[in-house]
The first five atom37 places (N, CA, C, CB, O) and aatype in JSON, in Angstrom:
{
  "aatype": [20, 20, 20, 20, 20, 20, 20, 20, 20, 20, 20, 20, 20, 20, 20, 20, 20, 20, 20, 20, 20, 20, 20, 20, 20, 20, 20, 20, 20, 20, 20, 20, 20, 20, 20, 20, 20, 20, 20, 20, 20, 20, 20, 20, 20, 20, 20, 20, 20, 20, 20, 20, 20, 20, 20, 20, 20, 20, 20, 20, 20, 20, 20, 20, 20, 20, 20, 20, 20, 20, 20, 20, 20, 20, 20, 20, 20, 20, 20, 20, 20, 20, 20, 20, 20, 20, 20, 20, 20, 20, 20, 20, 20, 20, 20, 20, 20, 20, 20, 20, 20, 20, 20, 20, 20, 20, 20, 20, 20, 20, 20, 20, 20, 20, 20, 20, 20],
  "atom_mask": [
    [1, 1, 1, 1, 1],
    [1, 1, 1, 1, 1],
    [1, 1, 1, 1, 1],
    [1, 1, 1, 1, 1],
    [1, 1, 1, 1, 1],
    [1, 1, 1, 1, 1],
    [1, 1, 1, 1, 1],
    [1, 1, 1, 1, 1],
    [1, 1, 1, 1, 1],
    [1, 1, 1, 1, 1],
    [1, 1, 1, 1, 1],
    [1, 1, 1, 1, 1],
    [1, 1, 1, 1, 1],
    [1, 1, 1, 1, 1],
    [1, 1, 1, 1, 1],
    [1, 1, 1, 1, 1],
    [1, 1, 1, 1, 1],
    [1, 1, 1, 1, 1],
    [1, 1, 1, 1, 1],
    [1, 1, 1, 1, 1],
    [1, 1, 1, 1, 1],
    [1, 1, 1, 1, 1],
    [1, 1, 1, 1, 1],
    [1, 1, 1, 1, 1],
    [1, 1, 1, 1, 1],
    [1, 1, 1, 1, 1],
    [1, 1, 1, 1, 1],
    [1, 1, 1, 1, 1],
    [1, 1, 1, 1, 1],
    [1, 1, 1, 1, 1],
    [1, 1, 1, 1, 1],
    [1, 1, 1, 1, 1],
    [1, 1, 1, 1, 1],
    [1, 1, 1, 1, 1],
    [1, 1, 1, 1, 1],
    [1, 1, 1, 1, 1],
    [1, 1, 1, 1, 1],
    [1, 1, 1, 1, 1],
    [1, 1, 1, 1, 1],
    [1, 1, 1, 1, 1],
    [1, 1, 1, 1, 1],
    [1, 1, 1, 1, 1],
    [1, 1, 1, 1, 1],
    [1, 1, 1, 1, 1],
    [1, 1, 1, 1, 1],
    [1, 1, 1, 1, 1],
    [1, 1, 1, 1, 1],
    [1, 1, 1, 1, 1],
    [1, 1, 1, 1, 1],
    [1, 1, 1, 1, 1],
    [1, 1, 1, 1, 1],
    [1, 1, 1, 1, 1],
    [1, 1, 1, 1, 1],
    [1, 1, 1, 1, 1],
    [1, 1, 1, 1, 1],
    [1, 1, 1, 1, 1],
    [1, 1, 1, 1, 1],
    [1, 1, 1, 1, 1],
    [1, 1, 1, 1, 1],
    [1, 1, 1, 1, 1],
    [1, 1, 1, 1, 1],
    [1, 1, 1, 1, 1],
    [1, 1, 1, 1, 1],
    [1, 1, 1, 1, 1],
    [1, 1, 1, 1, 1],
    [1, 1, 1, 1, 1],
    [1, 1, 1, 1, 1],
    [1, 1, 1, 1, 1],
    [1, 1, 1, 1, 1],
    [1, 1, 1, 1, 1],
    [1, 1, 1, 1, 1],
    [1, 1, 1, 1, 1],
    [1, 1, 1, 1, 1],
    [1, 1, 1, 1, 1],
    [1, 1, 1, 1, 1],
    [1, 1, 1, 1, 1],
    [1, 1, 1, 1, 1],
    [1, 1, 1, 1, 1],
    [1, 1, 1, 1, 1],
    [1, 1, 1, 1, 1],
    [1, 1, 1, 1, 1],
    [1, 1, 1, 1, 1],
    [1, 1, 1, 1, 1],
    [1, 1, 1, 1, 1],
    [1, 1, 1, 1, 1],
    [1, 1, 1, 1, 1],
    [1, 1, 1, 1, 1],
    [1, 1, 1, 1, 1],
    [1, 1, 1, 1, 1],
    [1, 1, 1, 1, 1],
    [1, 1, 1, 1, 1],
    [1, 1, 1, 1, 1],
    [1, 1, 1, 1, 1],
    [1, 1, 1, 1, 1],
    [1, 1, 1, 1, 1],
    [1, 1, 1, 1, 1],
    [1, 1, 1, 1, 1],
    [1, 1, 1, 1, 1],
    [1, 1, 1, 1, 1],
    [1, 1, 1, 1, 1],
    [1, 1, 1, 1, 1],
    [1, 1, 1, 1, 1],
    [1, 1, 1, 1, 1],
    [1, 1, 1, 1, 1],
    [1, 1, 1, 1, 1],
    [1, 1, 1, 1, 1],
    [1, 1, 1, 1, 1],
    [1, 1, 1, 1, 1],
    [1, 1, 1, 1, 1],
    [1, 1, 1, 1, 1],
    [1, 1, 1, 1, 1],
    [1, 1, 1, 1, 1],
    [1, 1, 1, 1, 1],
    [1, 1, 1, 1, 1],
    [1, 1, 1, 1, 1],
    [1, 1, 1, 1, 1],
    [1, 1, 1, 1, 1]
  ],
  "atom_positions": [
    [[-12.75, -12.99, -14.07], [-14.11, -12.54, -13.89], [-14.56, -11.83, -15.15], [-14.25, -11.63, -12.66], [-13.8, -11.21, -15.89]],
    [[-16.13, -12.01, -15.34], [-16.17, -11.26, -16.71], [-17.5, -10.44, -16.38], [-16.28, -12.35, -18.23], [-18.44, -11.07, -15.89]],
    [[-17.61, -9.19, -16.6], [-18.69, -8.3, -16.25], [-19.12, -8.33, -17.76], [-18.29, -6.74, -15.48], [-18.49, -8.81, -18.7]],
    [[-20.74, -7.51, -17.78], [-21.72, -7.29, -18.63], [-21.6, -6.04, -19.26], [-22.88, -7.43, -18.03], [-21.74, -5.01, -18.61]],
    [[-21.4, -6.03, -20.32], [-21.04, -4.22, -20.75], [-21.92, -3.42, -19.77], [-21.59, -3.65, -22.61], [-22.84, -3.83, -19.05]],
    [[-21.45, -2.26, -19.9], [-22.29, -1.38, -18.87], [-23.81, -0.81, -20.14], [-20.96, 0.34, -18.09], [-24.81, -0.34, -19.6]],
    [[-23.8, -0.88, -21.12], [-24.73, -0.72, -22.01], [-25.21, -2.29, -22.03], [-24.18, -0.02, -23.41], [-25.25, -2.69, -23.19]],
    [[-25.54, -3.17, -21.18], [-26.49, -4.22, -21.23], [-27.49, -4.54, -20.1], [-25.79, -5.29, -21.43], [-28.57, -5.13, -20.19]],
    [[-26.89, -4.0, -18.98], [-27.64, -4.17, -17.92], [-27.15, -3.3, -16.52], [-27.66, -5.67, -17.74], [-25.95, -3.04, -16.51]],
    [[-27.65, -3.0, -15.78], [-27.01, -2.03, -14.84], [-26.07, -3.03, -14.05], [-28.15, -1.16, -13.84], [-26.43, -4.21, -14.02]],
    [[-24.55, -2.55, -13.19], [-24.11, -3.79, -12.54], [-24.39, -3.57, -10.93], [-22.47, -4.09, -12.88], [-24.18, -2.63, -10.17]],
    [[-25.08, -5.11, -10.71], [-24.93, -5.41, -9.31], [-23.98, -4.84, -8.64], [-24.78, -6.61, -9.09], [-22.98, -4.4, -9.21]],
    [[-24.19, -4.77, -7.14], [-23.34, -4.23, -5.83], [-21.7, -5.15, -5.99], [-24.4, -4.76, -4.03], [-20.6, -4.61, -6.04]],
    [[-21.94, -6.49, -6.04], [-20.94, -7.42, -5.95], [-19.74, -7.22, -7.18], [-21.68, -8.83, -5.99], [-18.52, -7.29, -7.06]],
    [[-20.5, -6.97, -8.32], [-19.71, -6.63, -9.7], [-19.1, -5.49, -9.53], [-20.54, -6.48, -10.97], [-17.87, -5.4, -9.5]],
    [[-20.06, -4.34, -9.37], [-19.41, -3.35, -9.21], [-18.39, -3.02, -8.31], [-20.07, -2.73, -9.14], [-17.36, -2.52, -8.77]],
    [[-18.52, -3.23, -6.98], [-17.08, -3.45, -5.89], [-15.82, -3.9, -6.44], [-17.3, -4.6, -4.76], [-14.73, -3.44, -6.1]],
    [[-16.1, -5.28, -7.76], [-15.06, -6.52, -8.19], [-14.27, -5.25, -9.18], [-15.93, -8.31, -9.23], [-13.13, -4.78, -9.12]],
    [[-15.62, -4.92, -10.26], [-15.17, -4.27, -11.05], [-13.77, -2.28, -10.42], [-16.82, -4.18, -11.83], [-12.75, -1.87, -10.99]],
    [[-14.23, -1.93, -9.64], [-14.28, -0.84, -8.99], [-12.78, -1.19, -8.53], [-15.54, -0.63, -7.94], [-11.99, -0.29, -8.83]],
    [[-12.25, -2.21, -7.92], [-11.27, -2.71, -7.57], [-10.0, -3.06, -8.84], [-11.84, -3.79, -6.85], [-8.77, -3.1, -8.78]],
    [[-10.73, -3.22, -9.7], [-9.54, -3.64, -10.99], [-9.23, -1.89, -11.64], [-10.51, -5.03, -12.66], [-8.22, -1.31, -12.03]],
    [[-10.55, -1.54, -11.49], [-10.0, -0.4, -12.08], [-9.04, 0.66, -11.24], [-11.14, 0.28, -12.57], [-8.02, 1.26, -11.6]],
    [[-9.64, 0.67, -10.19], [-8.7, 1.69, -8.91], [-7.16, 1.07, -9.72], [-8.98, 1.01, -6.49], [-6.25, 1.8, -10.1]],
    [[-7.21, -0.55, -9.84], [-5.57, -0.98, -10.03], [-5.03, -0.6, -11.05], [-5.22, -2.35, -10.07], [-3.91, -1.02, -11.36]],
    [[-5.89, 0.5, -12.03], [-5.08, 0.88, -13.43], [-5.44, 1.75, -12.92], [-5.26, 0.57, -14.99], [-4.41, 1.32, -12.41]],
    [[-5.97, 2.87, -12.32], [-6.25, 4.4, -12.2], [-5.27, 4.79, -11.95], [-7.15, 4.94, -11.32], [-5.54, 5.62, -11.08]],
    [[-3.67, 4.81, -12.14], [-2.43, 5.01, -11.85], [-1.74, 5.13, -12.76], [-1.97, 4.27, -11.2], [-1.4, 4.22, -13.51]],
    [[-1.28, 6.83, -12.86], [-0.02, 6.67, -14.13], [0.95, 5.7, -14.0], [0.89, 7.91, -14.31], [1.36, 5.45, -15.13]],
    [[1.76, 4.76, -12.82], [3.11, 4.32, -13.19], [2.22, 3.48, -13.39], [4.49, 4.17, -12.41], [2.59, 2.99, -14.45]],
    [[0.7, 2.63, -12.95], [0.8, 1.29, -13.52], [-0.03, 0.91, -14.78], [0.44, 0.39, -12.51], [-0.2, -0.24, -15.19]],
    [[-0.58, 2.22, -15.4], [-0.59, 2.13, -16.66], [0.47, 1.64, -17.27], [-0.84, 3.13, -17.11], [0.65, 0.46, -17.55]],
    [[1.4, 2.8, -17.54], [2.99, 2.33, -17.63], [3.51, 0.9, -17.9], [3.62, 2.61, -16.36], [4.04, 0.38, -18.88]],
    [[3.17, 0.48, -16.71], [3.59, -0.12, -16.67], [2.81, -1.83, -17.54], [3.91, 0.26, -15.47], [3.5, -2.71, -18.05]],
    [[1.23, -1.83, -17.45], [0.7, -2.46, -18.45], [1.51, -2.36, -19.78], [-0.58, -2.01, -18.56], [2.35, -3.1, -20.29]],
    [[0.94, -1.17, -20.17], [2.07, -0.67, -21.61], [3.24, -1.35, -21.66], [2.67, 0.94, -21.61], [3.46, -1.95, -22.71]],
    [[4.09, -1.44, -20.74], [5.25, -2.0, -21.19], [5.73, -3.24, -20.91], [6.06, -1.32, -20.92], [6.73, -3.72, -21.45]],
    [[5.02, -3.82, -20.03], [4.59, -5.14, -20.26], [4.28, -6.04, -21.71], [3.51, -5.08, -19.58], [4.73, -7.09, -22.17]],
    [[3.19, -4.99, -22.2], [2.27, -5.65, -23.14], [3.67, -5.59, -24.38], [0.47, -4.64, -23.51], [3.97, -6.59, -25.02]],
    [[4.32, -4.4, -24.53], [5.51, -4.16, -25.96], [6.43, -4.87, -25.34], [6.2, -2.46, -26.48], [7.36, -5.02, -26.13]],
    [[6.67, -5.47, -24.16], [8.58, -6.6, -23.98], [7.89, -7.58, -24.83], [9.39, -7.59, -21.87], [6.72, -7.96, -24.88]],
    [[9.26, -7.95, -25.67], [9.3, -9.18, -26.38], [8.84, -10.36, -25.91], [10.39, -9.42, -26.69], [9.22, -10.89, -24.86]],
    [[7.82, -10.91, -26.88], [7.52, -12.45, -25.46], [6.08, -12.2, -25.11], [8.65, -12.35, -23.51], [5.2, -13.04, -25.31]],
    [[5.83, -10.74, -24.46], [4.97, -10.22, -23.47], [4.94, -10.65, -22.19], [3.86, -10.32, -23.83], [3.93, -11.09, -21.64]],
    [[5.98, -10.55, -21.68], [6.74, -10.11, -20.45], [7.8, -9.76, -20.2], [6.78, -10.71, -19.76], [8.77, -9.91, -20.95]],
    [[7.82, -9.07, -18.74], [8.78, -8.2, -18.58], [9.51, -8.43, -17.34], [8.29, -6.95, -18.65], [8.92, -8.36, -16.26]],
    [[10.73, -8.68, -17.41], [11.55, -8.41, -15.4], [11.26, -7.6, -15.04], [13.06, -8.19, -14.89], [11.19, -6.64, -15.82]],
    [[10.91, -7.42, -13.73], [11.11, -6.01, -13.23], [12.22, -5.63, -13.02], [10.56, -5.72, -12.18], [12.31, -4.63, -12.32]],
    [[13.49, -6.27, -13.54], [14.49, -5.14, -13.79], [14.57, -4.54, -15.07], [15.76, -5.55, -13.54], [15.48, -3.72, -15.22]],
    [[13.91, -4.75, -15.91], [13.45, -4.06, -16.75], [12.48, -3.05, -16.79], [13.24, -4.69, -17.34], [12.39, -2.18, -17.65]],
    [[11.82, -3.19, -15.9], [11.1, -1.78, -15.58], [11.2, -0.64, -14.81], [10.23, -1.94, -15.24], [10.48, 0.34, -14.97]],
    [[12.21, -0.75, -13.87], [12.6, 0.46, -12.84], [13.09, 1.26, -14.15], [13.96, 0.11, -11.39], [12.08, 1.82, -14.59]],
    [[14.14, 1.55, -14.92], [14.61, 2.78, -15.54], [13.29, 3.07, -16.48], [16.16, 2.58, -16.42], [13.13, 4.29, -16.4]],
    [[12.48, 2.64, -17.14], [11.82, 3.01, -18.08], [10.74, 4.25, -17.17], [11.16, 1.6, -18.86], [10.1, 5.22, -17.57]],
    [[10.93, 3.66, -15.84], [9.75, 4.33, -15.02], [10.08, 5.39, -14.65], [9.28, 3.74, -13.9], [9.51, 6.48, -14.7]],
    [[11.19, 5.02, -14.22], [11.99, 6.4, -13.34], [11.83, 6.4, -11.81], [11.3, 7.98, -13.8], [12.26, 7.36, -11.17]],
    [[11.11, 5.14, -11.04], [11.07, 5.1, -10.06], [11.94, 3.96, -9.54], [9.94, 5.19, -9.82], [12.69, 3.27, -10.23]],
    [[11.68, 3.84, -7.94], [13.08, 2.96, -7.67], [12.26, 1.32, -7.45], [14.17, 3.65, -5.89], [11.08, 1.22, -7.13]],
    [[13.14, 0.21, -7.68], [12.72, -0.67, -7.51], [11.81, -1.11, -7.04], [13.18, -0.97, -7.3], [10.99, -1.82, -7.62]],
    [[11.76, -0.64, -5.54], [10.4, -1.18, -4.6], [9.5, -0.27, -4.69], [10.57, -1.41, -3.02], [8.47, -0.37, -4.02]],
    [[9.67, 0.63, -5.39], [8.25, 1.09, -5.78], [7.51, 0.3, -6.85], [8.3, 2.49, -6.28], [6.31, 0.08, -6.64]],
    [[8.14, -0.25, -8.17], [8.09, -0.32, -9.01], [7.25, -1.85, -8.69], [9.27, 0.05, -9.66], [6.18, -2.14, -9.22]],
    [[7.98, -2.72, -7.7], [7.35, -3.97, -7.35], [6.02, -3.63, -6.29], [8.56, -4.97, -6.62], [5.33, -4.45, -5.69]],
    [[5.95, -2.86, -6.29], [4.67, -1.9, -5.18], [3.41, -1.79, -6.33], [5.35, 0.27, -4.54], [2.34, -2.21, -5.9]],
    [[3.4, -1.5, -7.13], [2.7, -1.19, -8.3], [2.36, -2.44, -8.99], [3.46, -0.28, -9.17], [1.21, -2.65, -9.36]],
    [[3.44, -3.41, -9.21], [3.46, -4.5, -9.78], [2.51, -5.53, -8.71], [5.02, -4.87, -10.06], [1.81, -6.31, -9.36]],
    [[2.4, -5.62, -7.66], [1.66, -6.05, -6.76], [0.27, -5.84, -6.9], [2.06, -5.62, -5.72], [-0.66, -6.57, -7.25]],
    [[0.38, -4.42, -6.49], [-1.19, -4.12, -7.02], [-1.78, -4.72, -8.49], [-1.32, -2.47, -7.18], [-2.77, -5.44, -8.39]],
    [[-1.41, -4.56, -9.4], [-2.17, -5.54, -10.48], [-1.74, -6.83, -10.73], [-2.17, -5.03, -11.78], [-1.84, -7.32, -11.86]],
    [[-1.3, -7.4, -9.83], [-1.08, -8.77, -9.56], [-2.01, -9.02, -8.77], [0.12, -9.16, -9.06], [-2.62, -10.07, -9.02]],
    [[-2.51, -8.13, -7.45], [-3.58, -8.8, -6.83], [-4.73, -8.08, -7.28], [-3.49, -8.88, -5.36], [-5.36, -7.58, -6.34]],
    [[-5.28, -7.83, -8.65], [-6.39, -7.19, -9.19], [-6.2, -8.22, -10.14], [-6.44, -5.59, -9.58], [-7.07, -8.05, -10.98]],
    [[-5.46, -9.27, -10.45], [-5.63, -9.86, -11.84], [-4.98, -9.71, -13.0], [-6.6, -9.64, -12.22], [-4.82, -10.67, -13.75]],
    [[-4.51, -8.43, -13.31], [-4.29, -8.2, -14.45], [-3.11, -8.78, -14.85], [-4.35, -7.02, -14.64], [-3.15, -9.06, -16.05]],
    [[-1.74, -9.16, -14.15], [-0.62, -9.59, -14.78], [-0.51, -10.66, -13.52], [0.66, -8.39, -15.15], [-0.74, -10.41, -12.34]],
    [[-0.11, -11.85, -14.05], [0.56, -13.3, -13.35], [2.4, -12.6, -13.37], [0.21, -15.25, -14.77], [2.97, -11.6, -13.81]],
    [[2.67, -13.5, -12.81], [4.29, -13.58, -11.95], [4.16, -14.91, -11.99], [4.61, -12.89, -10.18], [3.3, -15.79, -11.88]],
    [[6.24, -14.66, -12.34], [6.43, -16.13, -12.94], [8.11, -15.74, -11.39], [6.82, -16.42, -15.6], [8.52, -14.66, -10.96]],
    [[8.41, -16.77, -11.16], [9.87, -16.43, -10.54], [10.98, -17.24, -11.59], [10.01, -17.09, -8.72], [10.72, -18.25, -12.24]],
    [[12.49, -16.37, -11.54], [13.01, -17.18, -12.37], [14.34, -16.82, -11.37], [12.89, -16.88, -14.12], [14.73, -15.66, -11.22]],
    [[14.84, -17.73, -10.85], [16.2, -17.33, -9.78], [15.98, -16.35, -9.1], [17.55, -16.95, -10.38], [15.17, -16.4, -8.16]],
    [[16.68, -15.2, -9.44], [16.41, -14.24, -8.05], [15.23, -12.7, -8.24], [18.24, -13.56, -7.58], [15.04, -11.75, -7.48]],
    [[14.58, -13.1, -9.78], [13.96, -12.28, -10.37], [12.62, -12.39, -10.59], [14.47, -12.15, -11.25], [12.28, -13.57, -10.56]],
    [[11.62, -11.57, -10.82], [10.09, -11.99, -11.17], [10.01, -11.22, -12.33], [8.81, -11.62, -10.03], [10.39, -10.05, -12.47]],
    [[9.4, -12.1, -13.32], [8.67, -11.64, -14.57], [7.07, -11.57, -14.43], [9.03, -12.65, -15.75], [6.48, -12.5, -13.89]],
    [[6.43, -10.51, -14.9], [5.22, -10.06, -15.45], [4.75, -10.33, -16.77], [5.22, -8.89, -15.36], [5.25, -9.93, -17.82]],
    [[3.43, -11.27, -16.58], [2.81, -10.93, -17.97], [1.37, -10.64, -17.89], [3.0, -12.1, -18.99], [0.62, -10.94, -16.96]],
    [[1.06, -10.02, -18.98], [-0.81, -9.8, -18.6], [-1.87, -10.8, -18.79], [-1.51, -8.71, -19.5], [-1.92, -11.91, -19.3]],
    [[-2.6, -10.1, -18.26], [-3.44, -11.89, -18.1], [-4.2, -11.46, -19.13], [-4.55, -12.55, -16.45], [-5.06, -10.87, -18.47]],
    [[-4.73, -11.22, -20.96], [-5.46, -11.39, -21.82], [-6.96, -10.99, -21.23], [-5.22, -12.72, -22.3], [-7.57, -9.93, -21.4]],
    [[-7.36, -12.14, -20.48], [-9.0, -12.45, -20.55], [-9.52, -11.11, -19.73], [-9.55, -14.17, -19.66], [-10.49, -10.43, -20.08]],
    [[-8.9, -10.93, -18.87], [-9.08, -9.79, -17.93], [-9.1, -8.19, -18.47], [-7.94, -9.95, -16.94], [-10.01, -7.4, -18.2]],
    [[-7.9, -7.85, -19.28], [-7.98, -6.46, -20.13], [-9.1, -6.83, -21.05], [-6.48, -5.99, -21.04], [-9.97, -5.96, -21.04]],
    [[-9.41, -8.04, -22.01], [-10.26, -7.87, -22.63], [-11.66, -7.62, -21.84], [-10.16, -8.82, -23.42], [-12.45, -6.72, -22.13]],
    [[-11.76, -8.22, -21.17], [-12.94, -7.78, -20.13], [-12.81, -6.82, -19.75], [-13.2, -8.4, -19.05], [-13.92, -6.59, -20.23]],
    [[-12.61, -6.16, -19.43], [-12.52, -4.68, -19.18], [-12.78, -3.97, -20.32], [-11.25, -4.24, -18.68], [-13.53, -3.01, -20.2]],
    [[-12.21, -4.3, -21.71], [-12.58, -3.06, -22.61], [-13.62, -3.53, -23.18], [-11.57, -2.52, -23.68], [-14.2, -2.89, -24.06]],
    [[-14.15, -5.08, -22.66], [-16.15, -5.62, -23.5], [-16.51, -4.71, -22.74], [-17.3, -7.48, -23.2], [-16.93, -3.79, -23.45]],
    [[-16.6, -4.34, -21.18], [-17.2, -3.62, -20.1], [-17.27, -2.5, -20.45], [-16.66, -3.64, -18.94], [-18.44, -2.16, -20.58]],
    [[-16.32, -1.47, -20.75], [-16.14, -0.29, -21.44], [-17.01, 0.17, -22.69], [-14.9, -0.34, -21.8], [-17.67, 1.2, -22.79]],
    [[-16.87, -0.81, -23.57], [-17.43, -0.86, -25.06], [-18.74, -0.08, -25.14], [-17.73, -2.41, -25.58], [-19.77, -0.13, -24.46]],
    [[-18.47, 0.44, -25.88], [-20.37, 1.07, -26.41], [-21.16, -0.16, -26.88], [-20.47, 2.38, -28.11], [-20.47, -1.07, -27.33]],
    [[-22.52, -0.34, -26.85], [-23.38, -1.26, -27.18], [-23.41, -1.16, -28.48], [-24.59, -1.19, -26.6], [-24.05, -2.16, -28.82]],
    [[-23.11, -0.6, -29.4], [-23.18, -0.7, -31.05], [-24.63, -0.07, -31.52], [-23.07, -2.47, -31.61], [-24.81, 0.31, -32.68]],
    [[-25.75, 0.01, -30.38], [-27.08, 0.62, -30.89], [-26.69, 2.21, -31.23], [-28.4, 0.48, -29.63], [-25.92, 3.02, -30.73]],
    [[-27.66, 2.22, -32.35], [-27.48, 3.55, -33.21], [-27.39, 5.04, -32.4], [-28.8, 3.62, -34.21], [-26.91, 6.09, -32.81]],
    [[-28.27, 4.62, -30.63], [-28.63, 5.7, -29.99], [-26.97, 5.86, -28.92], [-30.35, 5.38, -29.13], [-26.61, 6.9, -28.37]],
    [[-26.6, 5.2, -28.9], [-25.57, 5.04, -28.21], [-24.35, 6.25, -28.05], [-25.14, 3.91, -28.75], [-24.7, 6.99, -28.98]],
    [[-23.65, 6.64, -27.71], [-22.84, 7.47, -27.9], [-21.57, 7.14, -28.34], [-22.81, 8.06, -27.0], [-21.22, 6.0, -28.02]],
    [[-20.81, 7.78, -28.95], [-19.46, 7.15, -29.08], [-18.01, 6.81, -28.48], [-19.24, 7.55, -29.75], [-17.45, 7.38, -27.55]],
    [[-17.74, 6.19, -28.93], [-16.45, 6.17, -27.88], [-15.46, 7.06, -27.78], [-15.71, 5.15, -28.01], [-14.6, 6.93, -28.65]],
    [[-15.26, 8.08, -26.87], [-14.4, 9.39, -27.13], [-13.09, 8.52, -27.17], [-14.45, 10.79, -25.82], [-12.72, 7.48, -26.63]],
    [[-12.52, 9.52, -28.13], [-11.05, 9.51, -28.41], [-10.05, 9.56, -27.22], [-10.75, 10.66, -29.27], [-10.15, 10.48, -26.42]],
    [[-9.1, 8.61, -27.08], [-8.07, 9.06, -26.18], [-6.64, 9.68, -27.07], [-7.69, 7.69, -25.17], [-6.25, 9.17, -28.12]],
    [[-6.09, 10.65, -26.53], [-4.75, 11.38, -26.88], [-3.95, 10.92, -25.93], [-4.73, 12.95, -26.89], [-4.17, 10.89, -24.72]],
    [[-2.69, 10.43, -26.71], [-1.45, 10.24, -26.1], [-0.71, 11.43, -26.05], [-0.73, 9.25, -26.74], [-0.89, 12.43, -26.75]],
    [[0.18, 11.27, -25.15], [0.85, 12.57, -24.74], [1.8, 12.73, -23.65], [-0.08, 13.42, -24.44], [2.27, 13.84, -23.41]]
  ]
}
């Protein structure tokens, strides 16, 4: 799905619900996280046995989280024997940060800084 920057037009009821829903699915420290480390495994994907220790949580949590942005879009699942790999779905984060984006007009405000930490 691809929304309209929010500096182009106000969003419809339907967008906004769609949109409102992807984001609730990153409004989460582990599944930030877990994007993040998705996006740095070699390849750009990840087992989820590769992700329980980095997290610090236990497996089925970890596939609990992984669910949720699987059914928001953001990362496909692949099965490989007795394991599932994650990767992100591109079109979707980029849509999200066109959506985000400042409009580039001079009156516009800027894009505040994020700090890692």
């Amino acid at each position: 799905m691809c929304w309209p920057t929010l500096s182009e037009a106000p969003l419809g009821r339907s967008a906004a619900e769609a949109l409102a829903a992807v984001l609730r699915a990153v409004a989460d420290p582990a599944r930030l996280q877990l994007v993040s480390l998705i996006q740095a495994a070699r390849g750009g994907e990840a087992c989820v046995c590769d992700l329980v220790a980095p997290l610090g949580l236990s497996q089925p949590t970890v596939s609990h989280h992984l669910k949720v942005l699987l059914d928001a879009g953001i990362v496909t699942r692949s099965r490989r024997r007795n394991w599932a790999y994650y990767r992100l779905v591109p079109e979707r984060l980029s849509a999200l940060a066109q959506l985000l984006a400042p409009s580039g007009d001079p009156g516009s405000p800027a894009r505040p800084a994020v700090r890692s930490g």
